[in-house]
N, C-alpha and C positions, 0 to 999 in steps of 0.2 A: 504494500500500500504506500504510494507515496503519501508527501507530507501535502500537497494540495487537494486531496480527495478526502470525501468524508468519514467520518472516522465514526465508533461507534455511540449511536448518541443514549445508548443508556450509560454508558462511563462518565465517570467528570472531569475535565480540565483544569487543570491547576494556573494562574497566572503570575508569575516574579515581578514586579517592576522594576525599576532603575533607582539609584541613589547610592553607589560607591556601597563603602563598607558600612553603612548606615543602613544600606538595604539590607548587605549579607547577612547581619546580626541579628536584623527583626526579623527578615524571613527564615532565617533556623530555626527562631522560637516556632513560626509558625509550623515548618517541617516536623518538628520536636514533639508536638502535638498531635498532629494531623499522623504519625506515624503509632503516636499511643493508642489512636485510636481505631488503627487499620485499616487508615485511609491511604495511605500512601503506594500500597500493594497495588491496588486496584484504579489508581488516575489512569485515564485511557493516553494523555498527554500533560506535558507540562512545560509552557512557551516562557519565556525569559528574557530579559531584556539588562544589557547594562548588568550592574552591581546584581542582579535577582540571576544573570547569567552565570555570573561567580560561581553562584550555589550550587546551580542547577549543575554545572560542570562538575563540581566536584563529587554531587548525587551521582550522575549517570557513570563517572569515572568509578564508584563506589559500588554501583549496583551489582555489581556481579559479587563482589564481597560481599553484600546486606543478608544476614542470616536472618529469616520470617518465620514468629512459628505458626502456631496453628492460627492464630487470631490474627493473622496479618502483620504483628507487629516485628520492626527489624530489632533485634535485641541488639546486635551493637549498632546501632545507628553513631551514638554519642563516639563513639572510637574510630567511626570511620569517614562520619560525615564531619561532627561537630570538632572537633578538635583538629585535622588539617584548615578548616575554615580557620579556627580562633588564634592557627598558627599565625595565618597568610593577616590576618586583620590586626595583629601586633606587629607588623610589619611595615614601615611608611615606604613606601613602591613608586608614586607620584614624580617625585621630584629624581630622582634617581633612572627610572624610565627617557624623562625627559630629557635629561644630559647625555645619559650614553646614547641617545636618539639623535644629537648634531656629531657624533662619529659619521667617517664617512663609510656608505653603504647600510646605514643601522638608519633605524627611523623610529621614538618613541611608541608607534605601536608595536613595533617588532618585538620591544625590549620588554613590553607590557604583556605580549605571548609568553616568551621567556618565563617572565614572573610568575604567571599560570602555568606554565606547564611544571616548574619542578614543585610547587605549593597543592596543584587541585588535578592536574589533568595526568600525571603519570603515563604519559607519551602514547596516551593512546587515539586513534583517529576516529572520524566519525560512524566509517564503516561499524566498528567494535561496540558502539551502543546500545543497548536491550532493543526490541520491538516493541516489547510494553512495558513499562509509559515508553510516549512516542516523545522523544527532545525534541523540541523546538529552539531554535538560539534566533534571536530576531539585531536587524542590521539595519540600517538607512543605504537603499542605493542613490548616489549622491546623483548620478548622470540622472535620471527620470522621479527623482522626489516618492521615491515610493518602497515598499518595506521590503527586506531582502532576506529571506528564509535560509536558515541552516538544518540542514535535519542528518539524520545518518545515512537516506539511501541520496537524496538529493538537496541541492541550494538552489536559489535563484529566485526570479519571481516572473508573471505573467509580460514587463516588458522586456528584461534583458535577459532574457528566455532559462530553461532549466538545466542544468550540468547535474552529472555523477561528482557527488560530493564524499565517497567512502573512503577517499584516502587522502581528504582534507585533517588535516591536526587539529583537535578538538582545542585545544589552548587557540588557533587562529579565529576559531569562530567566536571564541569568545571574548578576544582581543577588539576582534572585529565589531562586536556587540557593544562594545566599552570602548569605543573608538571616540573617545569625549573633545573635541573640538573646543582651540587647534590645538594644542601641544599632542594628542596621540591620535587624532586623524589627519589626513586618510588611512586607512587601511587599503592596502592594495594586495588586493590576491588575483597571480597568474591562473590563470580559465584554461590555458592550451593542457596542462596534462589531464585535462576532466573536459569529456565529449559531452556534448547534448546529452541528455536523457530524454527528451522529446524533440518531436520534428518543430522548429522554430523557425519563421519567416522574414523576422526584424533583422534589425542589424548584427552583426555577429564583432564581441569585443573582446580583445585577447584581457583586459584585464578587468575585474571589478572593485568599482571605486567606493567604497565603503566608508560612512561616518556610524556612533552611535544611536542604538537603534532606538534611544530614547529622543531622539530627534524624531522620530516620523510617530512614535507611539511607545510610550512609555510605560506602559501596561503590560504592553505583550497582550493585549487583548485579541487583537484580529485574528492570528491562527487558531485561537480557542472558540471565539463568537460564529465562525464560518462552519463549525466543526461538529459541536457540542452543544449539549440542551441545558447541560449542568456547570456552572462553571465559576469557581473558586478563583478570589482575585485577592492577592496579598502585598498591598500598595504602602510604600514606603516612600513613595514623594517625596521629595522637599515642601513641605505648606509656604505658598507666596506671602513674603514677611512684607508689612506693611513701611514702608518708606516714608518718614513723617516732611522731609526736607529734601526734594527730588535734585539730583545733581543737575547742572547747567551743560556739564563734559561732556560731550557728544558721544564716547565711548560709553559712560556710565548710561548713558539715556541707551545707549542702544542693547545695553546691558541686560538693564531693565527691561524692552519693552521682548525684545528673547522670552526672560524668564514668565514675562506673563502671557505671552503667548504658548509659549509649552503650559503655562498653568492652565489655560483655557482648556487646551486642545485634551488635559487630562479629564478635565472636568467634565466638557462635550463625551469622552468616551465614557466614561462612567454612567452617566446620564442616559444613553441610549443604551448601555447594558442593563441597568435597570428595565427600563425601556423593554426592551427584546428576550428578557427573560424574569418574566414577574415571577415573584416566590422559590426563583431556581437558582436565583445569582448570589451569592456572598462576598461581603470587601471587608476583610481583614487588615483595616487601613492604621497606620502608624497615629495618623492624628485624630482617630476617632474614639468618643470618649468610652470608657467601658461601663457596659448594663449594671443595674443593681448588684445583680447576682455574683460577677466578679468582683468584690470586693472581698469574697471569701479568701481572695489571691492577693496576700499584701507585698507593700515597697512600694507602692506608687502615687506620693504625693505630687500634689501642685508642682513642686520644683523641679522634682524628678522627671517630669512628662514634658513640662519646657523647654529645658535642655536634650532631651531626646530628638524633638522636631526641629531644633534650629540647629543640629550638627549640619556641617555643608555634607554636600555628595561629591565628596574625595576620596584617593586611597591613600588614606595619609592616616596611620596607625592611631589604633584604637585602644583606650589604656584598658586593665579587665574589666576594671567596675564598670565602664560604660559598655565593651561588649555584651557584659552578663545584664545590665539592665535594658540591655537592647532586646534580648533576646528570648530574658521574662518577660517583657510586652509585647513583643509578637506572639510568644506563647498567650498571655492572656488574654488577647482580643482574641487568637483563632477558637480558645476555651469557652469563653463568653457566645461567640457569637455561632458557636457549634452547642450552644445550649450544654456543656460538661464541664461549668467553673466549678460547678459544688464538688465533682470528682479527680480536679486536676488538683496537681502540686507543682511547683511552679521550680524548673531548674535548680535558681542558685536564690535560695529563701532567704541567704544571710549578703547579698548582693546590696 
């Protein structure tokens, strides 16, 4: 099955967003849960974006190691997901990426593979990914403004046609993903040693020019909403901070007017997910407040939840306390809002 046909729509779809290691750490809480519950076994897919790519790389890298018992549940998840992650997020990558990236022949995305590959991805390529869940790694193609699919049998998208992508480097698509514009895009990946997978009429281009795929959709939403009836979205956004004193600096103004256009464009999707799937959509959102009922689940005052949302979307190392509070709040929104706060216990209680 390729990744552009549809997929089974009684399983559900999992969504990662973008937000650097801000994202990785809330969407582990949420993995962390959704895996106690033996939901993890049974996603039919699970699309990623950016920083939610991270994750999801180092899930699919893991999965052939995740031991399930009977309930679905991976007993070591925490050993084999959770702690290469909590490695790579004690790690400032950012600024380092970027330098060795004006060597000549190297390019800050290149060095941002690298980084991926020896922390999450363990050199293995796309071909080597389970069939279920089906990965998604999502990209911005920069030639035609429109979203550019990684999967393990094929990449591409409907206008710069479909290539065999099984002996793409799983670190590349996710470099590619997290191609954060400018210091680590473009991403450029050579197409000649990967043929068509389908007959294509358009233009045929030896190379694809790839940005972060949180530029065209930040969600990860579209492979899952085209696909799937049921579909789980675990949104770690940045929340658009209010700017009380607008700068005059033409850079700063265009900064700004960036950031709130991605905040729309998040907003808009959200809104027609709702929309297109009444009673079936769930958003495990980083800035949404938690139901009554998790309060059963403490550490998480006013102060604490402030500074969660106004971390930037960098990879620019995470100290513990703020990984493990990251990660107890994706746990406890996905707890809450999976109706199981009264049953959960919450990673690191003493965080």
């Amino acid at each position: 099955m390729t990744i552009t046909e549809q997929s089974s729509r009684a399983a559900a779809a999992l969504c990662l967003s973008g937000g650097g290691y801000r994202a990785m750490a809330f969407h582990t809480g949420v993995l962390w849960r959704l895996n106690e519950l033996g939901c993890l076994e049974g996603l039919g897919r699970i699309s990623a974006v950016s920083g939610g790519a991270l994750l999801a790389g180092r899930l699919a890298a893991a999965w052939p190691s995740l031991e399930f018992d009977q309930k679905g549940k991976a007993v070591n998840f925490e050993e084999e997901v959770v702690r290469p992650v909590r490695t790579l997020m004690g790690i400032s990558i950012a600024l380092n990426a970027f330098l060795l990236g004006l060597l000549p022949w190297r390019s800050g995305n290149g060095e941002l593979a690298r980084f991926f590959n020896k922390y999450l991805c363990a050199d293995i390529d796309l071909g080597q990914l389970p069939s279920q869940p089906d990965f998604v790694f999502c990209a911005t193609d920069v030639r035609h403004g429109s979203l550019w699919r990684f999967g393990r049998d094929e990449m591409g998208n409907d206008q710069s046609g479909w290539y065999f992508a099984n002996e793409v480097p799983l670190c590349a698509a996710i470099s590619a993903s997290a191609a954060f514009p400018p210091f680590y895009a473009p991403s450029r990946l050579d197409l000649r040693p990967h043929p068509h997978s389908r007959n294509f009429a358009g233009a045929r281009f030896t190379t694809a020019v790839l940005s972060d795929g949180g530029v065209y959709d930040d969600l990860a939403l579209e492979p899952a909403a085209t696909a799937f009836s049921n579909v789980l979205v675990s949104d770690a956004s940045e929340e658009l901070p209010v700017v009380k004193q607008p700068s005059s600096n033409w850079l700063c103004q265009l900064i700004r007017v960036r950031q709130t256009a991605m905040a729309q464009v998040r907003l808009q999707r959200l809104a027609r997910a709702r929309e297109s799937f009444p009673g079936q959509f769930k958003d495990f959102g980083l800035t949404a407040a938690l139901p009554p009922d998790a309060q059963k689940l403490p550490g998480f005052d006013e102060t604490c939840v402030k500074r969660l949302v106004t971390l930037p979307s960098k990879f620019v190392r995470l100290d513990q306390r703020t990984q493990m509070d990251l990660i107890n709040w994706g746990y406890a929104i996905c707890a809450a809002n999976m109706h199981e706060a009264g049953a959960a216990k919450i990673p690191y209680p003493s965080a």
